[in-house]
C-alpha positions as CSV (number, residue, x, y, z in Angstrom):
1,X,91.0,108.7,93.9
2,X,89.7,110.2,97.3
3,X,85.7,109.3,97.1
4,X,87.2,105.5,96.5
5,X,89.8,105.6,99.0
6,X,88.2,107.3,101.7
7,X,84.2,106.0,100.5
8,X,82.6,108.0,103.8
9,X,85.2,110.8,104.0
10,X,87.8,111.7,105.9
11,X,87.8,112.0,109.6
12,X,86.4,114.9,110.8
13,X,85.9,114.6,115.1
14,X,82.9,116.6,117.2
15,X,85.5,118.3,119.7
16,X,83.0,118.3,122.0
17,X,80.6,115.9,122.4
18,X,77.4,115.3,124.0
19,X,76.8,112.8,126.3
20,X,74.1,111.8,124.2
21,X,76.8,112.1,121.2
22,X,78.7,109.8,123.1
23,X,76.4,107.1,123.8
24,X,76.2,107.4,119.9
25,X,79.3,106.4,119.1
26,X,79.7,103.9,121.7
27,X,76.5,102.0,120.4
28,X,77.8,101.8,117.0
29,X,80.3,99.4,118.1
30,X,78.3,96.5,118.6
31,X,76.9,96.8,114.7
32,X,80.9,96.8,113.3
33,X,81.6,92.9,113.5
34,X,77.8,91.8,112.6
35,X,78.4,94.3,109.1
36,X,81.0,92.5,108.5
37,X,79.8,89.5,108.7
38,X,77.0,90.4,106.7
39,X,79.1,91.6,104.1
40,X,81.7,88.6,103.7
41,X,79.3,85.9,104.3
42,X,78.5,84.8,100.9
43,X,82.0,85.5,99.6
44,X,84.1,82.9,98.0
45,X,87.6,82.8,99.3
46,X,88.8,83.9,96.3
47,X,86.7,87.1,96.3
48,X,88.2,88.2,99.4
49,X,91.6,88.1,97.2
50,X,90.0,91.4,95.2
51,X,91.6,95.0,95.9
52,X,89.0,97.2,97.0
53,X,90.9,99.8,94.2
54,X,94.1,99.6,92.2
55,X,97.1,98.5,94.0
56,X,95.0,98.8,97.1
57,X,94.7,96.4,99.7
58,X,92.9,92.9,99.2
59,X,89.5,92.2,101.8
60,X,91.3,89.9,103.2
61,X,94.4,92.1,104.3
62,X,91.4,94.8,105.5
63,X,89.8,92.5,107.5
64,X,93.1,91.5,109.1
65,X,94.2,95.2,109.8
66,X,91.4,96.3,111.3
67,X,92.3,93.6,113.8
68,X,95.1,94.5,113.9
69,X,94.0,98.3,114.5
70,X,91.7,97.6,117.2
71,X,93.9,95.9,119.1
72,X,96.2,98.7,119.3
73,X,93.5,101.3,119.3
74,X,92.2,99.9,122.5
75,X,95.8,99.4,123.8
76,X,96.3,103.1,123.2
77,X,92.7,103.9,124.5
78,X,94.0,102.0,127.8
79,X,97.4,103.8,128.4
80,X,95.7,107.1,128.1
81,X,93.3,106.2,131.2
82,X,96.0,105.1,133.3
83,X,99.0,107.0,132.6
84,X,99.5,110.7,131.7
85,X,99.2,112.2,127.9
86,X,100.5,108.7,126.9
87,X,102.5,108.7,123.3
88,X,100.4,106.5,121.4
89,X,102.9,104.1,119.6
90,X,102.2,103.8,115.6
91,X,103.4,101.0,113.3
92,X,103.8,100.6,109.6
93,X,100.3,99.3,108.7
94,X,101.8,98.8,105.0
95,X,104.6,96.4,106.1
96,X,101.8,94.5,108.7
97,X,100.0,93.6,105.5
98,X,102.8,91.9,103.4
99,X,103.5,90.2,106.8
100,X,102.4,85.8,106.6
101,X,99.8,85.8,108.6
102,X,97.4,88.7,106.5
103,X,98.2,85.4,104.1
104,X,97.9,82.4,105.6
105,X,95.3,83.3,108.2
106,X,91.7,82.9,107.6
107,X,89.6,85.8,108.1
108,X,87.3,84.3,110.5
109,X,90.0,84.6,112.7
110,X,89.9,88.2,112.8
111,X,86.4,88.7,113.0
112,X,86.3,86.9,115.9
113,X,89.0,88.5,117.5
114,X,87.3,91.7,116.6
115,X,84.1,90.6,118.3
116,X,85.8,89.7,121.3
117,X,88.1,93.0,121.4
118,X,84.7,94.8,121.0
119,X,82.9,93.4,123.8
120,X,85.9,94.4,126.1
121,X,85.9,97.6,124.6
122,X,82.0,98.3,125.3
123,X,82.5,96.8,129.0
124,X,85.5,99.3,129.3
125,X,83.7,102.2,127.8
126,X,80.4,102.4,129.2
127,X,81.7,102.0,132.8
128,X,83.8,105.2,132.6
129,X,82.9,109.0,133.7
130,X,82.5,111.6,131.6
131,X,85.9,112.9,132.9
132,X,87.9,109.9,131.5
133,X,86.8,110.7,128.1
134,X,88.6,114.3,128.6
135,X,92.1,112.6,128.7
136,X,94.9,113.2,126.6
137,X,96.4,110.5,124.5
138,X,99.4,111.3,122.0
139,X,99.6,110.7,118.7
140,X,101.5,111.4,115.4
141,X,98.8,111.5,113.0
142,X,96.6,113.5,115.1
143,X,99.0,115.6,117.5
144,X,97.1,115.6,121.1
145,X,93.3,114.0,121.3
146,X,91.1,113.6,123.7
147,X,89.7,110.3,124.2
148,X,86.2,111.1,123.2
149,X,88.1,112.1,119.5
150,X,89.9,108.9,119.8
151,X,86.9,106.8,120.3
152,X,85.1,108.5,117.6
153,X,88.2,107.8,115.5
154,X,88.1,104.0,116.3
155,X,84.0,103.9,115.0
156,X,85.1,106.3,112.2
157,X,88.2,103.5,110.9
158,X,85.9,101.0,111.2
159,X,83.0,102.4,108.9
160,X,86.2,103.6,106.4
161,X,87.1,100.0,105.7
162,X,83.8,98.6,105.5
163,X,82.8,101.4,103.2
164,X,85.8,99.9,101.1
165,X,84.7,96.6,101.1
166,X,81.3,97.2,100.1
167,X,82.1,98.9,97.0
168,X,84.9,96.1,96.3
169,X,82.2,93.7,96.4
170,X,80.2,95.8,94.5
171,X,82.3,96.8,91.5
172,X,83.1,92.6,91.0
173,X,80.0,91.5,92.0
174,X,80.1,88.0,90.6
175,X,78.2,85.8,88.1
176,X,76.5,82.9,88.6
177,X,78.5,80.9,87.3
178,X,81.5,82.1,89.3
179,X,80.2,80.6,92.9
180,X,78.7,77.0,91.4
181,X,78.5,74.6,94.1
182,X,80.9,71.1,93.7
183,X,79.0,69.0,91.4
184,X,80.4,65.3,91.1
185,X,78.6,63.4,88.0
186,X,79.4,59.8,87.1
187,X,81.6,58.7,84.2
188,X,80.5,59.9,80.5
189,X,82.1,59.2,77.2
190,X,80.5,62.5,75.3
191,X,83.2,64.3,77.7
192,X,86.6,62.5,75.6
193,X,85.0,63.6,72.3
194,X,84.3,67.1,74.1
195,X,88.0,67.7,75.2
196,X,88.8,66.6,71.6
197,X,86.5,69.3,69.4
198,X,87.4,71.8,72.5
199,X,91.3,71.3,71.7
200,X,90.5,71.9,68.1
201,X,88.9,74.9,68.4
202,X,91.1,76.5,70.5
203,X,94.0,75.6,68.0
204,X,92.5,77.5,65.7
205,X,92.0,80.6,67.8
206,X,95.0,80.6,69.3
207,X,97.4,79.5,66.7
208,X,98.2,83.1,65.4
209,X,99.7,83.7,69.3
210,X,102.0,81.0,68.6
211,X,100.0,78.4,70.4
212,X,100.5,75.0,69.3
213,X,100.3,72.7,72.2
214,X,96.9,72.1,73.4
215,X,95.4,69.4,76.0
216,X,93.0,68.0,77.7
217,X,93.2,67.4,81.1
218,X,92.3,67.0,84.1
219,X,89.1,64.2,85.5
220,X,87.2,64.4,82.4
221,X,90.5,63.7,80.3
222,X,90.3,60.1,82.1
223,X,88.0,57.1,81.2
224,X,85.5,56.2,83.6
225,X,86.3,58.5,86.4
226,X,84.0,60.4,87.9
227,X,84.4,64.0,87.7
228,X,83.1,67.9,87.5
229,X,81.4,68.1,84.0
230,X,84.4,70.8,83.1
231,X,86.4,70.2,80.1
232,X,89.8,71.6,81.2
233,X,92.0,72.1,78.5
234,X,95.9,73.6,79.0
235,X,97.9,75.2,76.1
236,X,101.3,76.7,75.9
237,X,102.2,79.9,75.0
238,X,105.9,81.9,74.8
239,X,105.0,85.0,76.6
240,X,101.9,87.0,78.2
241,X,102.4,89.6,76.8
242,X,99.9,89.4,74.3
243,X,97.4,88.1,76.6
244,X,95.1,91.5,75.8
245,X,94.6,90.3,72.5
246,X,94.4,86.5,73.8
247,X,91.7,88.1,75.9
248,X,89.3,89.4,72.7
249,X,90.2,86.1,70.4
250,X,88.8,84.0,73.4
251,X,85.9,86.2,74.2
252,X,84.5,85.9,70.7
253,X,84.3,82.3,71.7
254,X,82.6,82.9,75.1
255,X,85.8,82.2,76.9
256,X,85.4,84.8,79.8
257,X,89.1,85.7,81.6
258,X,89.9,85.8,85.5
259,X,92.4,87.7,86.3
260,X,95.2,86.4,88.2
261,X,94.5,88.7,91.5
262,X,91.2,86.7,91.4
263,X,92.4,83.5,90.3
264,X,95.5,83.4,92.8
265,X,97.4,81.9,90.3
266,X,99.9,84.0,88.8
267,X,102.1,81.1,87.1
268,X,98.7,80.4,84.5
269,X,95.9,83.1,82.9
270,X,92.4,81.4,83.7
271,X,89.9,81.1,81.4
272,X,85.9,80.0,82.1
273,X,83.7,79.0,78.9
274,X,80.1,79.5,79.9
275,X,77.1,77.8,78.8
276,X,73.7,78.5,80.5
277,X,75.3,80.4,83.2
278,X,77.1,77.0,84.1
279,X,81.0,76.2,83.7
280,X,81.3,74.1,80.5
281,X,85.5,74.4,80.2
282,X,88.6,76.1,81.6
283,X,91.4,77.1,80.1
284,X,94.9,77.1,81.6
285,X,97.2,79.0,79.9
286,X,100.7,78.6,81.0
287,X,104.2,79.7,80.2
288,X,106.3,76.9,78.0
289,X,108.8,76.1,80.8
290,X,105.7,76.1,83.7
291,X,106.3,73.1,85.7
292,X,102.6,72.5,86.6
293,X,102.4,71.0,82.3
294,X,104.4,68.0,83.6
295,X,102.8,67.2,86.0
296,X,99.5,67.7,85.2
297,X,100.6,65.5,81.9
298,X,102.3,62.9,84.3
299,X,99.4,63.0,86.6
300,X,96.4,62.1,84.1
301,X,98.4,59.2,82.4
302,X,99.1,57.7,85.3
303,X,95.3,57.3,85.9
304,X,94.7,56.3,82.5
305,X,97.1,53.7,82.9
306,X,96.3,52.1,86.0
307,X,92.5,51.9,86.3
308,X,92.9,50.8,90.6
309,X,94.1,54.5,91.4
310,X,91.7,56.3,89.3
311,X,89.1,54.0,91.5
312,X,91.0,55.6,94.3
313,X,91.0,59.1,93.2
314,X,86.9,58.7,92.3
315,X,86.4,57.8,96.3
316,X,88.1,60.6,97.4
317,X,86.4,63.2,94.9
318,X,82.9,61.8,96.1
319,X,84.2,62.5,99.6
320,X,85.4,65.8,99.3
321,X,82.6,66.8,97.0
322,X,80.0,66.1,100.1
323,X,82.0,67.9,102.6
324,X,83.5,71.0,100.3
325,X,80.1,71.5,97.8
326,X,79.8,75.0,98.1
327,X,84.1,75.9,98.6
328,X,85.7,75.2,94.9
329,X,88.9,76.3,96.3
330,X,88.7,74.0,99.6
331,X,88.1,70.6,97.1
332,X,90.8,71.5,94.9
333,X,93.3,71.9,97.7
334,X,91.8,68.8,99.6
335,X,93.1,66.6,96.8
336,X,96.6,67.6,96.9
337,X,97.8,65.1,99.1
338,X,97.2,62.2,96.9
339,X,97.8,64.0,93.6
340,X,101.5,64.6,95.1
341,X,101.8,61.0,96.3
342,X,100.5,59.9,92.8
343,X,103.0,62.3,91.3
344,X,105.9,61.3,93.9
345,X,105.6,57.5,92.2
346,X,108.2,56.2,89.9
């Protein structure tokens, strides 16, 4: 477990640097925010929802802490050149992380805080003596340090969680298929007799896990609307807890599973059916009592049934297509707002 939780090692300081040892360190700070930048540029938003290891932290609560760490590194850093052997005040890292805004903040965000925090950091650093660096701040984790150990500490956390990240990304590198750009094709009748032979075949895989309602949803479910060329299908199931075996049955059929920590969905288990490295059909496979069957069911018949707000509906998926193409996750949420006020209709 160590080589994956600490990737680079644990923290070992030089006592007694160099000035040319130093000057190392503090030059490596410039190079932390472009890495990860770098690194998390291509990500979907979803794929900053992995755990770097089991029951670790996500990328997106790393990112967020080492904010968060900086800020009081350099807080710390800045007590111990002004006051004398300074107690350097720790906080519960693990709590910080369950906390909203690891959540609900984007991670852009933090990396700009982070470049910012580092360019006052570098003005701070290179303007000091070689004295100031011999100052003692105090710590629980570390007993008494010197700042030179707690400036190599601050490039040492740094590298730690980046290390983490790149093997998160790594170990789930995605495929193709996984990071498809928004594709809005007009209206096509092959896609009703799809969702039909789709529905059958699943009801025959899935009928021994007590599956027996089965539908097709979603834009492709409605005539003459414009939509992904994704046959989603939903079914009902009694439990998950047979969702190993659900897992086999639908990979024979070249169903491929996301998990939930990736999907961000824990009320369904996602399924992708690939053809030519392109999404053909999802799956949603949801609880009997989920609430999101209703509506879903509510939602499609009310465009079949009233052709003026699946005209509606078709304008705003063009829309959103042009300005979300390459964020899945950023359409989908976009059209909430009128699928509610569709929903919120007697």
């Amino acid at each position: 477990m160590d080589h994956i939780r600490y990737p680079i090692g644990q923290f070992k300081p030089v006592i007694n640097p160099t000035n040319e040892e130093r000057v190392f360190f503090i030059n490596q700070i410039p190079e932390i925010a472009k890495t990860l930048r770098m690194i998390l540029n291509d990500l979907e938003p979803a794929q900053i929802n992995i755990p770097y290891r089991k029951d670790g932290w996500t990328i997106k609560q790393i990112v967020h802490h080492l904010a968060d760490n900086d800020m009081n590194a350099y807080l710390r850093f800045k007590r111990a050149l002004t006051e004398e052997g300074p107690m350097g005040n720790s906080y519960r890292e693990d709590l910080w992380a369950q906390l909203s805004d690891y959540e609900n903040i984007p991670i852009e965000d933090s990396i700009l805080l982070i470049e910012i925090l580092h360019r006052r950091f570098l003005i701070l650093l290179n303007h000091l003596k070689t004295e100031d660096f011999r100052r003692i701040l105090k710590t629980q984790v570390l007993g008494d340090i010197t700042l030179d150990i707690a400036l190599q500490r601050f490039v040492w956390h740094n590298h730690h969680h980046i290390a983490q990240i790149e093997a998160a990304v790594k170990a789930n590198s995605w495929p193709v298929w996984a990071t498809e750009p928004v594709e809005i094709k007009s209206p096509d009748p092959a896609w009703l007799v799809k969702g039909t032979q789709e529905v059958n075949r699943l009801r025959e895989i899935l009928y021994p896990f007590g599956v027996r309602e089965i539908e097709h949803m979603g834009s492709t479910s409605i005539p003459n609307l414009p939509a992904k060329p994704i046959i989603d299908m939903m079914a009902k199931i009694k439990s998950f807890n047979d969702v190993e075996k659900v897992i086999e049955s639908l990979n024979a059929d070249h169903w491929n599973y996301v998990p939930p920590e990736l999907d961000g969905h824990e009320w369904r288990r996602f399924f992708v059916k690939v053809k030519n490295d392109r999404r053909d059909c999802h799956l949603h496979l949801m609880l009997e009592d989920e609430e999101h069957w209703e509506k879903q069911i509510k939602f499609r018949n009310k465009l079949r049934e009233q052709p003026n707000l699946a005209e509606q509906y078709a304008e705003l998926k063009r829309k959103l297509a042009e300005e979300n193409r390459e964020d899945r996750e950023a359409y989908t949420e976009a059209k909430t707002d009128f699928i509610k006020s569709i929903l919120g209709r007697v």
